[in-house]
C-alpha positions in Angstrom: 27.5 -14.0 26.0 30.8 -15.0 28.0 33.4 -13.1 29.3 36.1 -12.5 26.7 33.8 -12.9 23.3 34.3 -10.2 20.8 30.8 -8.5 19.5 30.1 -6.0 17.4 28.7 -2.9 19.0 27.3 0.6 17.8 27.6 3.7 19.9 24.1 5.2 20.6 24.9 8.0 22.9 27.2 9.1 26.2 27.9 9.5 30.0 30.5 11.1 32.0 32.5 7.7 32.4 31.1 5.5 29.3 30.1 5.4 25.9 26.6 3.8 25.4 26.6 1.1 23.2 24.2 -1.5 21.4 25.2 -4.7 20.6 24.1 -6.6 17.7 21.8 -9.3 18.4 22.2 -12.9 17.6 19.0 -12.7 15.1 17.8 -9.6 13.3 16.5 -7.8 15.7 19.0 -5.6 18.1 21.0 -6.7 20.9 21.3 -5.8 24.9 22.8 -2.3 25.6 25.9 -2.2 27.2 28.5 0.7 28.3 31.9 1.3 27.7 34.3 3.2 29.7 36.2 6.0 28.3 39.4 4.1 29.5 38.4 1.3 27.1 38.1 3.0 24.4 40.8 3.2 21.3 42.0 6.2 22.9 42.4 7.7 26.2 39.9 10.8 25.2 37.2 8.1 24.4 37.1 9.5 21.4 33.5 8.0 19.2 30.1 8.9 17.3 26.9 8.6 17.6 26.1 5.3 14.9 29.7 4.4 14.6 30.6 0.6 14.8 33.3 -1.9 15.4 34.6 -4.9 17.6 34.4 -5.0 21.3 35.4 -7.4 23.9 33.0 -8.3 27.1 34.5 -7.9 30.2 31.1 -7.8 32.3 28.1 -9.5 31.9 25.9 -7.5 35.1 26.5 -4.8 34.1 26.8 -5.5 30.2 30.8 -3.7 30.3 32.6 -3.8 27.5 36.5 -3.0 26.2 37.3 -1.7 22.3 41.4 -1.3 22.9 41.0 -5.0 23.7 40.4 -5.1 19.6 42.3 -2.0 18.5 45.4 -4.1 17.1 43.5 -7.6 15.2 46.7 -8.8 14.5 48.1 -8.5 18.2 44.5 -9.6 19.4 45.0 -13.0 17.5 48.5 -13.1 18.5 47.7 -13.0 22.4 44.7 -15.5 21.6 46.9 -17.9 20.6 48.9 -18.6 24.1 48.1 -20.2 26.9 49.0 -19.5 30.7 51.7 -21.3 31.2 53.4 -21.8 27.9 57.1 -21.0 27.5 58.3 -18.5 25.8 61.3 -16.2 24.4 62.0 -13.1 23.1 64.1 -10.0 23.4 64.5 -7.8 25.8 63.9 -3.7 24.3 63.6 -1.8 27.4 64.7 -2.1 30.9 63.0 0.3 33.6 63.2 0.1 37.5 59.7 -1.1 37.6 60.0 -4.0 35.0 61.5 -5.3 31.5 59.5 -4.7 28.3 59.7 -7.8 26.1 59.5 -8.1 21.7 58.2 -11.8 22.0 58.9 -14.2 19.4 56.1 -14.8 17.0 54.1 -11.1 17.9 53.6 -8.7 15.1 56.5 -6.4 14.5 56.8 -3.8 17.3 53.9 -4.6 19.1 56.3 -4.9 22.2 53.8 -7.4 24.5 56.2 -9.0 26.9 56.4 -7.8 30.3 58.5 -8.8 33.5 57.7 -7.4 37.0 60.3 -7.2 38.6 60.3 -10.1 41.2 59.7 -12.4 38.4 63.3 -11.7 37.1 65.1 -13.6 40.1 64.7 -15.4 42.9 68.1 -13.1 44.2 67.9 -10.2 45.9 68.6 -7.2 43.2 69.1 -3.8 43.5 68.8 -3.1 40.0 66.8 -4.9 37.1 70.1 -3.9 34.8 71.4 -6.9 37.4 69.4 -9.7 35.6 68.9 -8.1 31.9 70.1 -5.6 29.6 68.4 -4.4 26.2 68.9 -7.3 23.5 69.5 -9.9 25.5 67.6 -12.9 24.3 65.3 -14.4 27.5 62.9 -17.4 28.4 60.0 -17.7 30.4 56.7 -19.2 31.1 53.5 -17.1 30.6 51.7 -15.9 33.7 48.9 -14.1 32.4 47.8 -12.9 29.2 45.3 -9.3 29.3 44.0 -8.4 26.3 42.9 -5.0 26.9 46.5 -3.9 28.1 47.8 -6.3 24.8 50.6 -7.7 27.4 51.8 -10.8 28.1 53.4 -11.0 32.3 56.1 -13.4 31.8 58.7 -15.0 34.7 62.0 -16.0 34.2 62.0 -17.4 38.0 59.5 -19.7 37.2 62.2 -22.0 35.6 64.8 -21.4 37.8 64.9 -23.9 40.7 63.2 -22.1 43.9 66.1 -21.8 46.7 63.8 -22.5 49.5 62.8 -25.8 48.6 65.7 -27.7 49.8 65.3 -26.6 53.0 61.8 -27.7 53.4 63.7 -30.9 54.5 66.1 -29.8 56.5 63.9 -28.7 59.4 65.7 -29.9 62.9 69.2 -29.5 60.9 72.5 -27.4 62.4 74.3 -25.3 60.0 76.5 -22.4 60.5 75.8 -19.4 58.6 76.8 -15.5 58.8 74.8 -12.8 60.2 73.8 -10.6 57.4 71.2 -8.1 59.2 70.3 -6.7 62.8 66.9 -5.7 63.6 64.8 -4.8 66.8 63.5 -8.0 66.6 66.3 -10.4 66.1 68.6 -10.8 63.3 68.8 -12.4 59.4 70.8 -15.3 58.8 72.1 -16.0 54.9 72.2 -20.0 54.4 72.8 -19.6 51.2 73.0 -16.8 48.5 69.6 -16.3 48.1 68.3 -17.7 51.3 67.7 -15.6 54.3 66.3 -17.2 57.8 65.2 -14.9 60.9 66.7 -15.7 64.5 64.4 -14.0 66.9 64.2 -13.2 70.8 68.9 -12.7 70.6 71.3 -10.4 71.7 72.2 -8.6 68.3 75.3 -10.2 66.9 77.7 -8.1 65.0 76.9 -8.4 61.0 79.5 -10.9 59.5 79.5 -13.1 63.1 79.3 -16.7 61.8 76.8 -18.9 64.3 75.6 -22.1 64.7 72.1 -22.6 64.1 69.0 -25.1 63.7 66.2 -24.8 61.2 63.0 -24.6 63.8 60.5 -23.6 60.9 60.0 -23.2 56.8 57.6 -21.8 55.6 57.0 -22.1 51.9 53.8 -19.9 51.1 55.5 -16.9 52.9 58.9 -17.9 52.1 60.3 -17.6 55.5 62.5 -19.5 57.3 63.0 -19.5 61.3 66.4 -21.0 62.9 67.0 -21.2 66.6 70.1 -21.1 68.6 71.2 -24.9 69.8 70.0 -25.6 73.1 73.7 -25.5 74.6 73.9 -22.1 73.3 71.1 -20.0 74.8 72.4 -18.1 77.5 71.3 -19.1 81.2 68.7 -18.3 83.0 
């Protein structure tokens, strides 16, 4: 057994959180037991029989845990199967909500609906609303992040092939620019080098917001996409 094979299971009784299940065995003889959780099941009741049988997909060998929603739909089930992280991919938008964009993909059975965009995979901008980026119908590409079966959805960016701001600046470290003050905090304020670049100037006297200063680009870091810039020696105040 591996994780993600489809068996063939028959329910054999219950428990508060699962259904107890028997899995057919590679010979003639029965298989291990395993359990499936109410969640898993076609429907959110957990709804099954004692002797009934159908198509389940392992999700844990120890325990033996099992999903059967990850083969409710076969035709969406072969669908997903047949992507790979990392592919590109378009389809239509069909919903927009504050908390993502739901996606008809191209090549998916008809209304199965198994694109999905969190929304920091939209842009690399800063966005107040996702209405910013997409509407309803609007035709989009993207590369696959994941692909989950038991959810039958498909995370998708639209960043991932738009070229990543921060990385020109990875470069620049040591470099004077002049930029506008865009934010005060207790701490120091945020600098915009560019439209969607931001850079922290710590340990200041909080400048008025829109106060264009001269600064030089002390530290980037990529993994935590932050970016540090310093006032020019000249320009710290004395001692």
């Amino acid at each position: 057994m591996r994780i993600g094979e489809t068996v063939t299971v028959t329910v054999t009784g219950f428990e508060p959180r699962n259904i107890l299940v028997q899995l057919d065995g590679p010979g003639p003889g029965p298989g291990p037991a395993g359990r499936i959780p109410h969640s898993e099941m076609f429907d959110a009741a957990g709804t099954a029989t004692i002797g009934q049988t159908f198509e389940a997909e392992t999700i844990s060998l120890d325990p033996i845990m099992l999903s059967a929603r990850a083969c409710a739909n076969p035709a969406v089930r072969a669908f997903l199967l047949s992507l790979r992280r990392g592919q590109i991919i378009s389809g239509t938008v069909t919903s927009v909500r504050n908390f993502g964009v739901f996606l008809a993909l191209d090549g998916e059975p008809a209304e199965s609906e198994t694109g999905f965009i969190q929304v920091p995979e939209l842009t690399w901008s800063h966005i107040s609303s996702t209405t910013e980026v997409v509407e309803p119908g609007r035709r989009v590409t993207g590369k696959i992040l994941d692909i989950d079966t038991r959810r039958a959805q498909v995370s998708v960016s639209l960043k991932a092939l738009q070229p990543d701001p921060f990385l020109p600046y990875a470069t620049r470290v040591g470099e004077t620019l002049t930029a506008p003050v865009t934010k005060v905090v207790p701490f120091g304020s945020f600098i915009r080098l560019a439209p969607q670049v931001h850079a922290m100037l710590r340990g200041t006297d909080p400048y008025p917001i829109g106060t264009e200063l001269t600064v030089t680009i002390a530290e980037v870091d990529l993994r935590r996409r932050r970016i540090r810039v310093e006032l020019p020696v000249d320009d710290h105040p004395e001692a």
